[in-house]
Each structure stands twice: as C-alpha cells, then as structure tokens.
SETIFI-21143 format. One record per atom (N, C-alpha, C): x, y, z; residue number from 1. Coordinates in Angstrom, 1 decimal, decimal comma. Each point is the difference from the previous one (the first is absolute). Example, Ala and Ser with C-alpha at 12.3 -4.5 7.8 and 13.67 -1.06 7.14 Angstrom:
# residues 2
<node u="13,2" v="-5,7" w="7,8" resi="1"/>
<node u="-0,9" v="1,2" w="0,0" resi="1"/>
<node u="0,9" v="1,2" w="0,0" resi="1"/>
<node u="-0,4" v="1,1" w="-0,7" resi="2"/>
<node u="0,9" v="1,1" w="0,0" resi="2"/>
<node u="-0,8" v="1,1" w="0,8" resi="2"/>
//
This chain:
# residues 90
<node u="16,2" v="40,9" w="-79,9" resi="1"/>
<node u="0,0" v="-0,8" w="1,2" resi="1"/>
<node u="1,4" v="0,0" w="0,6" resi="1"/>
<node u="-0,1" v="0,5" w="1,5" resi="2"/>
<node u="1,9" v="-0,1" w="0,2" resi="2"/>
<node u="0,2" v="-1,2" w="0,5" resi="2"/>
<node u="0,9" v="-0,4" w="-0,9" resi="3"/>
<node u="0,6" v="-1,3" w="0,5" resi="3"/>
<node u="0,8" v="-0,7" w="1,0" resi="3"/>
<node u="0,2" v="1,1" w="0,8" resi="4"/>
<node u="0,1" v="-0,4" w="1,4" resi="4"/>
<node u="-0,7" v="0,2" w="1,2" resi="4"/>
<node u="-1,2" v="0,2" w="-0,1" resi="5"/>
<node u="-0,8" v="-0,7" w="0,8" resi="5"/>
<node u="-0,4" v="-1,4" w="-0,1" resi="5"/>
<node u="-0,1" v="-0,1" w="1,5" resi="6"/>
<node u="-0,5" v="-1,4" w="0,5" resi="6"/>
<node u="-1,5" v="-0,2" w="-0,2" resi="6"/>
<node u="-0,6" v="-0,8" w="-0,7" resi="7"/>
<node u="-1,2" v="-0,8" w="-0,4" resi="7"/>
<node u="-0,5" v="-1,5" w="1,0" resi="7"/>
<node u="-1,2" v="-0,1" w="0,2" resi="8"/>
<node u="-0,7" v="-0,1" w="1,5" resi="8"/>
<node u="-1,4" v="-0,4" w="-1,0" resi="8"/>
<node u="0,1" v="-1,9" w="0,1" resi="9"/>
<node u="-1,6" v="0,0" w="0,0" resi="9"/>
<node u="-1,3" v="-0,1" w="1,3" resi="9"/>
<node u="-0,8" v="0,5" w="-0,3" resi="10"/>
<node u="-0,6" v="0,7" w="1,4" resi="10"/>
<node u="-0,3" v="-1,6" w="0,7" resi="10"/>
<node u="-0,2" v="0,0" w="1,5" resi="11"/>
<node u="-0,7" v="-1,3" w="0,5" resi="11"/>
<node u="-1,2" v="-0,6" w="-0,3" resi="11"/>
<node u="-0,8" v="-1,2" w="0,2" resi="12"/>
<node u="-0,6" v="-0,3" w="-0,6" resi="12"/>
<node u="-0,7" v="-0,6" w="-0,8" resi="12"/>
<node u="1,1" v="-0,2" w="-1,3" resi="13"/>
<node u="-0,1" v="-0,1" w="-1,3" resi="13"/>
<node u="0,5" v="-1,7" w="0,2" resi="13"/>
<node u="-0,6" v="-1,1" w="-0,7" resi="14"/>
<node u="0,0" v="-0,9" w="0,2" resi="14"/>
<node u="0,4" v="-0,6" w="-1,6" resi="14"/>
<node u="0,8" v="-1,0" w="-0,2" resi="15"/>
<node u="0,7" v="-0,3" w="-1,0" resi="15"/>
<node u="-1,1" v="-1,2" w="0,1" resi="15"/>
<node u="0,0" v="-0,1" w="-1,4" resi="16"/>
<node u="-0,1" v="-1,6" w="-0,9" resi="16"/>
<node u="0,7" v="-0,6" w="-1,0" resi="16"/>
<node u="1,3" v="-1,2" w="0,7" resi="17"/>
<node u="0,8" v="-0,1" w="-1,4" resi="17"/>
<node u="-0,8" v="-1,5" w="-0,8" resi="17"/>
<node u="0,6" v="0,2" w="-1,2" resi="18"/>
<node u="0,2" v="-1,6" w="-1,0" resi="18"/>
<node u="0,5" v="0,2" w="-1,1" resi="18"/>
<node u="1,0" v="-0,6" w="0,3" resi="19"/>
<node u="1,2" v="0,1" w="-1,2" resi="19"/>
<node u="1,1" v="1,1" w="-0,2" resi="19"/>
<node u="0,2" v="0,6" w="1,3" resi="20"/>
<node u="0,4" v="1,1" w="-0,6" resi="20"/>
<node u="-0,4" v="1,2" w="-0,3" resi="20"/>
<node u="-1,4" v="0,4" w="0,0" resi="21"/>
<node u="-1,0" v="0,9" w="0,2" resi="21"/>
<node u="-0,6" v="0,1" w="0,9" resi="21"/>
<node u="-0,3" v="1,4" w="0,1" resi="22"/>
<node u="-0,9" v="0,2" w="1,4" resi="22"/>
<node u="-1,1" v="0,9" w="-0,2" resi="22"/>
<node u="-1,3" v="-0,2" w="0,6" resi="23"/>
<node u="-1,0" v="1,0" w="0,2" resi="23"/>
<node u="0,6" v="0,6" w="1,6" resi="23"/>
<node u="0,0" v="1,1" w="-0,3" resi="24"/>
<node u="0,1" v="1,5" w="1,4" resi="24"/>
<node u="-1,6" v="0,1" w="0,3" resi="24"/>
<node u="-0,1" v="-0,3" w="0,9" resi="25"/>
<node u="-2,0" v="0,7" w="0,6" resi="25"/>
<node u="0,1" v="0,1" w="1,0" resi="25"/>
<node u="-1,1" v="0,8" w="0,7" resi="26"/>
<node u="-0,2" v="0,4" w="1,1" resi="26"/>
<node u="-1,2" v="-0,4" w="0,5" resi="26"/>
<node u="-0,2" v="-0,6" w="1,0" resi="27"/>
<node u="-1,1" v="-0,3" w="0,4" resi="27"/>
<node u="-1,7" v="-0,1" w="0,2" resi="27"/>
<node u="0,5" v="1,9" w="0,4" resi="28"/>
<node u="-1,1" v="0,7" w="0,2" resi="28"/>
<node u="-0,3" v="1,1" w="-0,5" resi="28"/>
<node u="1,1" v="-0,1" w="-1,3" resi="29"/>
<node u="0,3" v="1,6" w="-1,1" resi="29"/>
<node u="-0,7" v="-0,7" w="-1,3" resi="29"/>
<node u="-0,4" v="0,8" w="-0,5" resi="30"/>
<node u="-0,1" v="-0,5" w="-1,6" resi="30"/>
<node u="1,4" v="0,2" w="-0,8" resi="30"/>
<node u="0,8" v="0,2" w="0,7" resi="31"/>
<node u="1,4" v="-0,5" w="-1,1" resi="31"/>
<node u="0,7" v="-0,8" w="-0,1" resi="31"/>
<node u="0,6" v="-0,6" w="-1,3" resi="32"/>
<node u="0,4" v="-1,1" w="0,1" resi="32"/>
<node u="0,7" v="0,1" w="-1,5" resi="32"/>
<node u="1,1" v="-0,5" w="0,0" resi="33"/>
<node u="0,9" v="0,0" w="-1,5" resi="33"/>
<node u="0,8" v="-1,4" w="0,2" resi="33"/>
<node u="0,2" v="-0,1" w="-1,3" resi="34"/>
<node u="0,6" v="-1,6" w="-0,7" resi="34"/>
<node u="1,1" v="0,3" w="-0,7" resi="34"/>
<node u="1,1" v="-0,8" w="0,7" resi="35"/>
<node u="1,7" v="0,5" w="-0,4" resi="35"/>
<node u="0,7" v="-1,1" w="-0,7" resi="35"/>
<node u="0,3" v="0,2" w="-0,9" resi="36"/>
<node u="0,8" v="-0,8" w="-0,5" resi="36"/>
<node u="1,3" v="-0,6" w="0,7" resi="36"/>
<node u="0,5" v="-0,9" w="-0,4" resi="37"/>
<node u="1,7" v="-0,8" w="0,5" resi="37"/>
<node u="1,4" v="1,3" w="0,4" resi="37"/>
<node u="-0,3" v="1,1" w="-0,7" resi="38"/>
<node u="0,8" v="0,7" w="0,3" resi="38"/>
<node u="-1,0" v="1,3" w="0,9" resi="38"/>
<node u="-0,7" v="-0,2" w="-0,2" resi="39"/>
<node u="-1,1" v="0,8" w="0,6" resi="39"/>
<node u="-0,1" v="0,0" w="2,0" resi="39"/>
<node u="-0,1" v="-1,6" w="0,0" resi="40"/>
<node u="0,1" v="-0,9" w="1,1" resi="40"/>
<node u="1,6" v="0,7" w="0,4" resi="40"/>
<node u="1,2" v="-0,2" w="-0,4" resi="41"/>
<node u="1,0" v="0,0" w="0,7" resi="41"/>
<node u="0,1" v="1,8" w="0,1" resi="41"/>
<node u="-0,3" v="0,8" w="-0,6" resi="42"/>
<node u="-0,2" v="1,4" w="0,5" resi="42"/>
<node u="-0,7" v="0,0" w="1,1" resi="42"/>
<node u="-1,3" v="-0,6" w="0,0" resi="43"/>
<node u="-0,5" v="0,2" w="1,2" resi="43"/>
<node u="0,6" v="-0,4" w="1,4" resi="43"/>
<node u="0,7" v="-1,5" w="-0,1" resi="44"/>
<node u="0,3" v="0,1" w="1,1" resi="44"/>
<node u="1,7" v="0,8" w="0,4" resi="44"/>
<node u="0,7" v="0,9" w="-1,0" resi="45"/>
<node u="0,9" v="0,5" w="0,6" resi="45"/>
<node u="-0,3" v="1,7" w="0,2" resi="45"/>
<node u="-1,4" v="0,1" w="0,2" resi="46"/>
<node u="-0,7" v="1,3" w="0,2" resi="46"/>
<node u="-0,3" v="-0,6" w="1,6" resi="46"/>
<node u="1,2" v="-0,1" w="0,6" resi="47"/>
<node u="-0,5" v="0,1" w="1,8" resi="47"/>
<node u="0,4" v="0,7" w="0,9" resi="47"/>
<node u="0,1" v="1,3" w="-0,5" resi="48"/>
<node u="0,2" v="1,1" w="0,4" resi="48"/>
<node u="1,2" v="0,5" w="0,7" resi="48"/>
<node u="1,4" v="-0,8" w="-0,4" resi="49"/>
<node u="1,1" v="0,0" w="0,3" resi="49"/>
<node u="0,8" v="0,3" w="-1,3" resi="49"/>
<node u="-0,2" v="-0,3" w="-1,4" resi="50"/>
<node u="0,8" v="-0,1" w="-0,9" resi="50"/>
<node u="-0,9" v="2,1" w="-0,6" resi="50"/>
<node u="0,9" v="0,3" w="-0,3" resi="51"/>
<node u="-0,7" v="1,3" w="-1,2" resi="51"/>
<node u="-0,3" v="-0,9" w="-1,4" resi="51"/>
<node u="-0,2" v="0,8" w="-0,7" resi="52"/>
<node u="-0,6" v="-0,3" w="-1,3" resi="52"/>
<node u="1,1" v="-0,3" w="-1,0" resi="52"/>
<node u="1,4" v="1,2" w="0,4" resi="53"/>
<node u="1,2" v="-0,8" w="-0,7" resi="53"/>
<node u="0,3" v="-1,3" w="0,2" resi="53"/>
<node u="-0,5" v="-0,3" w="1,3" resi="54"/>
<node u="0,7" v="-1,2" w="0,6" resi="54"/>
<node u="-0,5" v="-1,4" w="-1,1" resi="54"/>
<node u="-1,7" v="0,0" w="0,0" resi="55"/>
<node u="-0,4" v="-0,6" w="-0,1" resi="55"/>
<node u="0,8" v="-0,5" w="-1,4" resi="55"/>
<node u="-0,3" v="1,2" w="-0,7" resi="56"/>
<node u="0,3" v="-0,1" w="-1,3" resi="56"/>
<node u="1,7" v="-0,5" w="-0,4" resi="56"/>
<node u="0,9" v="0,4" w="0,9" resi="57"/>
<node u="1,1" v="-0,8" w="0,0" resi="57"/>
<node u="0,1" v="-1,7" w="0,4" resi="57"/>
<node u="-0,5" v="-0,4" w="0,7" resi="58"/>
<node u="-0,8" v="-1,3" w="0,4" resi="58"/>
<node u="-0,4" v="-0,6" w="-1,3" resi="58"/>
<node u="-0,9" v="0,2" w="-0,6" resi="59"/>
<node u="-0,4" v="-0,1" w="-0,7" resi="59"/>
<node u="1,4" v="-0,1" w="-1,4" resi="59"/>
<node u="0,3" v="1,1" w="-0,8" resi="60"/>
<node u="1,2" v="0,3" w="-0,4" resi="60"/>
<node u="1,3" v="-0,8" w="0,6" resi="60"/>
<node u="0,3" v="-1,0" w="0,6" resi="61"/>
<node u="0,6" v="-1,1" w="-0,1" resi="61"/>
<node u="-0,3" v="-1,2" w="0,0" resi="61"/>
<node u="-1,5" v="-0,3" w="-0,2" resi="62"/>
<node u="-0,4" v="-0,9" w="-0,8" resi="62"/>
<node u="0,0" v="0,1" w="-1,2" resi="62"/>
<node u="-0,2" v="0,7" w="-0,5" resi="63"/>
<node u="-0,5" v="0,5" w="-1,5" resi="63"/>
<node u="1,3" v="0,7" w="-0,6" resi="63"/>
<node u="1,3" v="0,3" w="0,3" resi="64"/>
<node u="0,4" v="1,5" w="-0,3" resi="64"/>
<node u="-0,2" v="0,3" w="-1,5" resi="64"/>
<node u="0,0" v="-1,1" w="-1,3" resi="65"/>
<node u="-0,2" v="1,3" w="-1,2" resi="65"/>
<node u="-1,5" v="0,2" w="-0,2" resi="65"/>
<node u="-0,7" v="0,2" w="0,8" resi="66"/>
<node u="-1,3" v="0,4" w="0,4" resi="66"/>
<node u="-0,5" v="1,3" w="0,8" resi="66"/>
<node u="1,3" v="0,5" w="0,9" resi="67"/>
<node u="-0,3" v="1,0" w="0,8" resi="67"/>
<node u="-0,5" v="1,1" w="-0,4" resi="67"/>
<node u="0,1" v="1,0" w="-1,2" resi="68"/>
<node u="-1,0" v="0,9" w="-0,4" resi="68"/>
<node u="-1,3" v="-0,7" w="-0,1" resi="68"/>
<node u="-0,5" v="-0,7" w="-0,1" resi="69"/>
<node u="-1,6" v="-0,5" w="-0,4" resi="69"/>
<node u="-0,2" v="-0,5" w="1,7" resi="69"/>
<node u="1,0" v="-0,2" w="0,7" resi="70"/>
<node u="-0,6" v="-0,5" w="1,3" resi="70"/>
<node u="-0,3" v="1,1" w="0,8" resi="70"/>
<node u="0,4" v="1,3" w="-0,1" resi="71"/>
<node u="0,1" v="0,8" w="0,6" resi="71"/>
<node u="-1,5" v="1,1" w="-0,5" resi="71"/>
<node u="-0,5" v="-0,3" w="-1,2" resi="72"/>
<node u="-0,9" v="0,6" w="-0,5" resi="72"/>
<node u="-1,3" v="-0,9" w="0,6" resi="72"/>
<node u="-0,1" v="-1,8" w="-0,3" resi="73"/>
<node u="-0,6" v="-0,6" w="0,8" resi="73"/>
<node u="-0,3" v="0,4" w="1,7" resi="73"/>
<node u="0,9" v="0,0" w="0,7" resi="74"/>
<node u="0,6" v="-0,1" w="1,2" resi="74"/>
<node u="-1,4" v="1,5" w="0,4" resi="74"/>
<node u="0,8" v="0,8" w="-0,5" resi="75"/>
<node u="-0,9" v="1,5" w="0,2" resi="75"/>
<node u="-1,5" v="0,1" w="-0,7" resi="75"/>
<node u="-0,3" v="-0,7" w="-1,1" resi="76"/>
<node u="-1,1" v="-0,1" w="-0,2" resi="76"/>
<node u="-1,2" v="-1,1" w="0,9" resi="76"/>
<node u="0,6" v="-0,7" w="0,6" resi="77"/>
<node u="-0,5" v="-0,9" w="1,0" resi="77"/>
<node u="-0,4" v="0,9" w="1,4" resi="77"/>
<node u="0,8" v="0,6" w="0,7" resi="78"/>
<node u="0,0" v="0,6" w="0,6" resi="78"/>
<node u="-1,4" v="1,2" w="0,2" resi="78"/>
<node u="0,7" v="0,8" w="-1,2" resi="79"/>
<node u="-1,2" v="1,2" w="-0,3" resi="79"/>
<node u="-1,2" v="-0,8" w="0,5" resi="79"/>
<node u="-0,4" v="-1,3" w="-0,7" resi="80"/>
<node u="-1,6" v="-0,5" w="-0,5" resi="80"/>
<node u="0,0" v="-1,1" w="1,8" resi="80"/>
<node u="0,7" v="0,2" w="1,0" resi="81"/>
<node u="0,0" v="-0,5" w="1,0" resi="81"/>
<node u="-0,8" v="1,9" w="0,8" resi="81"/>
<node u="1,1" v="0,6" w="-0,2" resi="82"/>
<node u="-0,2" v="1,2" w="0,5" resi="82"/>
<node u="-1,3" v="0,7" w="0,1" resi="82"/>
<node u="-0,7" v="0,1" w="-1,5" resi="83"/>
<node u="-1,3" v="0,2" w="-0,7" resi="83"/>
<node u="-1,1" v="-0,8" w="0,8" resi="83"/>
<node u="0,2" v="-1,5" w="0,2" resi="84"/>
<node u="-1,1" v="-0,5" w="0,9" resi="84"/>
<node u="-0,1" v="-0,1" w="1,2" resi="84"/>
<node u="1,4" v="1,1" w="0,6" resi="85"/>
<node u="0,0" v="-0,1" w="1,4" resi="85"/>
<node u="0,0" v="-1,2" w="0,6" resi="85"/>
<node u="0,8" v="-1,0" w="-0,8" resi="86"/>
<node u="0,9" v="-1,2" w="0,9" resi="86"/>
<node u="0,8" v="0,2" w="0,5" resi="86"/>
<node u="1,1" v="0,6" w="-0,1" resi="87"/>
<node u="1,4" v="0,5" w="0,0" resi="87"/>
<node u="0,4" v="1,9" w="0,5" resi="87"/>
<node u="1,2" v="0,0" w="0,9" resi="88"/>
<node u="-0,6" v="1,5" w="0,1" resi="88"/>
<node u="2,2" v="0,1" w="0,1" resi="88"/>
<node u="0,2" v="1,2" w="-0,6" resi="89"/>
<node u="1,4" v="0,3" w="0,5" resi="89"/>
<node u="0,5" v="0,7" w="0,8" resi="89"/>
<node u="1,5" v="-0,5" w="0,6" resi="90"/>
<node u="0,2" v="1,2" w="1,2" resi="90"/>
<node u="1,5" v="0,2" w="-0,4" resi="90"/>
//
C-alpha cells in the first residue's frame, strides 16, 4: 500500500458512536463495520486530506513507542475499509 496516498471515506456512510466506538453503515448498502476507539479515530482522520503516512504520524504522537504496530494497524484498517468499498484512495 503506498503510503502516500490520500484515503477518502466514500459519502454516505453514516456513523454511530457510544463510548468511543463507532458502527460505519450505509444506509441503503448492505455494508457496515464496527471500529473500535482507535478504529474510530482513523476513521475520522481518513478525510481525504491527510495520506496514510499522515494519518499514521497523527496517530504516532499519541502513542510514539507504539508507532510500528500503529502503522501496521493503521494500514490494516484501511485495506478492510478499501475491500468493502467504504473508502477509496487518490
């Protein structure tokens, strides 16, 4: 995955938070995924302004002795956004 591309969740997709979690669904799609606390904060810095390093640097100064596992998170999130055609990159 190149890491500098910019990541873009598609329109539509309607959030449900509590606690810190969110269900992602779509209205009138049968897709729909449930994100965890860090799950939740990837998704919202996927607004199609930051690249994927970005994110993951974001990320990586909250966390910093975490940054190799955030960065494997980070891109594994992504992929499984990509795969259900929530998310598209440019």
């Amino acid at each position: 995955m190149d890491s500098s591309k910019t990541v873009m969740v598609e329109p539509g997709y309607l959030l449900e938070r509590m606690d810190n979690e969110i269900t992602v669904y779509h209205p009138t799609l049968t897709t729909s995924m449930y994100l965890n606390e860090t799950g939740a904060i990837i998704w919202e810095l996927c607004d199609g302004m930051r690249s994927i390093s970005g994110v993951i640097d974001v990320l990586a100064e909250l966390y910093p002795e975490q940054r190799e596992q955030i960065a494997v998170d980070v891109k594994g999130l992504i992929k499984r956004l990509l795969e259900q055609e929530i998310a598209v990159l440019r």
